[in-house]
C-alpha positions in Angstrom: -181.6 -47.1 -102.7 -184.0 -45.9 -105.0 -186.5 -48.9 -107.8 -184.1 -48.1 -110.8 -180.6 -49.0 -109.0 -182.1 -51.9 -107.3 -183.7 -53.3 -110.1 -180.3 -53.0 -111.9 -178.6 -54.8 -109.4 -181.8 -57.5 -109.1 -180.5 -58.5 -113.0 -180.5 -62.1 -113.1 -182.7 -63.0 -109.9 -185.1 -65.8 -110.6 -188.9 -65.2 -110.2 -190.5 -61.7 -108.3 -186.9 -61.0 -107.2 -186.1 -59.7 -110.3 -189.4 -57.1 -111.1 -191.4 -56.7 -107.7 -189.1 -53.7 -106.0 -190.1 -54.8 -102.2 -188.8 -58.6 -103.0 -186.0 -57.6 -105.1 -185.2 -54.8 -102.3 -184.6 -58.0 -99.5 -182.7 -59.9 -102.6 -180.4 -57.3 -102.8 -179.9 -56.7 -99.5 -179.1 -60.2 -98.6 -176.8 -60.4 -102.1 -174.9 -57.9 -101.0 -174.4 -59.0 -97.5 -173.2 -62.7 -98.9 -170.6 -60.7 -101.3 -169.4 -58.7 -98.2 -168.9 -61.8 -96.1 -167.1 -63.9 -98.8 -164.8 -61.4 -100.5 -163.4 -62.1 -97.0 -163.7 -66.0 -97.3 -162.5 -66.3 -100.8 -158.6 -64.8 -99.3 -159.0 -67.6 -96.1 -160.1 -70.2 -98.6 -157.0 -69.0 -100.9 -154.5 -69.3 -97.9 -155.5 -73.0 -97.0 -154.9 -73.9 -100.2 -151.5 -72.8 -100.7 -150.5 -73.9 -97.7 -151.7 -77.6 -98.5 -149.9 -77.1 -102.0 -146.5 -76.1 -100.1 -147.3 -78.6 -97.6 -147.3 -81.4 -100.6 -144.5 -80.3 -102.1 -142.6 -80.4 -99.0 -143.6 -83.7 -98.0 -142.4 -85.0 -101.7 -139.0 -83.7 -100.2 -139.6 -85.6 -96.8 -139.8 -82.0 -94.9 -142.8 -81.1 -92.8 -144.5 -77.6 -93.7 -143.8 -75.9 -90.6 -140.3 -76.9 -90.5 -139.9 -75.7 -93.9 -141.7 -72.5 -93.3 -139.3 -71.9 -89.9 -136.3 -72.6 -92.1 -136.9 -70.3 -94.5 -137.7 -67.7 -92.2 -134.1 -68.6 -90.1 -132.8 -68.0 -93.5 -134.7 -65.0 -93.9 -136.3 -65.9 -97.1 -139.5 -64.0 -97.6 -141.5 -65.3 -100.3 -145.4 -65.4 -99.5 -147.6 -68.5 -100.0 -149.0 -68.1 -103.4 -145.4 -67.6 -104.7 -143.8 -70.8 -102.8 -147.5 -72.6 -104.0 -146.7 -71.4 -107.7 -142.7 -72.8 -107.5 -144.3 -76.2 -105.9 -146.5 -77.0 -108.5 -144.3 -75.2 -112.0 -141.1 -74.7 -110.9 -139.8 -78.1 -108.5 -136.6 -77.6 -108.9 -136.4 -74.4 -108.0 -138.3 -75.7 -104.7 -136.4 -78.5 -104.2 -133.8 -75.7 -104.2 -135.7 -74.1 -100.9 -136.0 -77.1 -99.3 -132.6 -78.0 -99.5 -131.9 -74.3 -98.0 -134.6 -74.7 -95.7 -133.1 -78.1 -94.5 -129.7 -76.8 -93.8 -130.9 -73.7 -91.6 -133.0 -75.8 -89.3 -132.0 -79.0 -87.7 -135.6 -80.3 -87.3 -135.6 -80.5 -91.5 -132.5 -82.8 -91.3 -133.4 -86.3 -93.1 -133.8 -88.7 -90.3 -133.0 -92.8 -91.3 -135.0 -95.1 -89.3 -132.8 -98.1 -89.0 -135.1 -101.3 -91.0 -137.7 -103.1 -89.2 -137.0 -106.8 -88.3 -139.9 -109.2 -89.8 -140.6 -112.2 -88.1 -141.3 -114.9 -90.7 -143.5 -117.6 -89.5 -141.9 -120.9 -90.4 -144.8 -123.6 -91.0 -143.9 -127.4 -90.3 
C-alpha cells in the first residue's frame, strides 16, 4: 500500500499511528486483520443470540428449543432464526401460533403434568 492510502485508512488512530507511515503501516495491518476475523464473529455472535431469544420464548410456552426447532422442521416450516427471534419478541401470538404447530407435529413438545408433590408437614407437640 502506498503513505497516502495508509494514512487514509490510519484516520482516527491515537498517537504515531496516525502520522508516522512505518507505525501506522503495522496499525493498519493489524486493523484490518481484526475486521477480517470479526465480520465472521459478528454472524456467530448474531446466531447465538437468536437462538437464546427463540429459546426464551419457547420456554414461556413450556417447549424446549430443540423440540421446537424439530417440530417445525416435521412440519416443514422454514423460517430462519432472526425471523422466529423477531415473532418471539414483536409478534407472540403469532409464535405462540408455531408452538402450538410445533407441539402437535412432535410428540416430545406435548405438555407433560407432573402429578403434585406430597409435603410432609412437621407436626410440633
Amino acid at each position: 500500500m502506498n503513505k497516502k492510502k495508509v494514512f487514509n485508512l490510519a484516520k482516527g488512530f491515537r498517537g504515531r499511528a496516525k502520522n508516522c507511515i512505518r507505525i501506522a503501516r503495522e496499525r493498519v495491518e493489524k486493523a484490518q486483520q481484526y475486521s477480517y476475523r470479526d465480520r465472521r464473529n459478528k454472524k456467530r455472535d448474531m446466531q447465538s443470540l437468536w437462538i437464546q431469544r427463540i429459546n426464551a420464548g419457547t420456554r414461556f410456552h413450556s417447549v424446549n428449543y430443540g423440540n421446537f426447532m424439530h417440530g417445525l422442521m416435521k412440519e416443514n416450516i422454514q423460517l430462519n432464526w432472526k425471523v422466529l427471534s423477531e415473532l418471539s419478541m414483536h409478534e407472540p401470538l403469532s409464535f405462540k401460533a408455531l408452538v402450538d404447530i410445533s407441539r402437535n407435529a412432535f410428540l416430545g413438545n406435548k405438555n407433560v403434568v407432573h402429578p403434585p408433590r406430597k409435603v410432609s408437614i412437621p407436626v410440633s407437640v
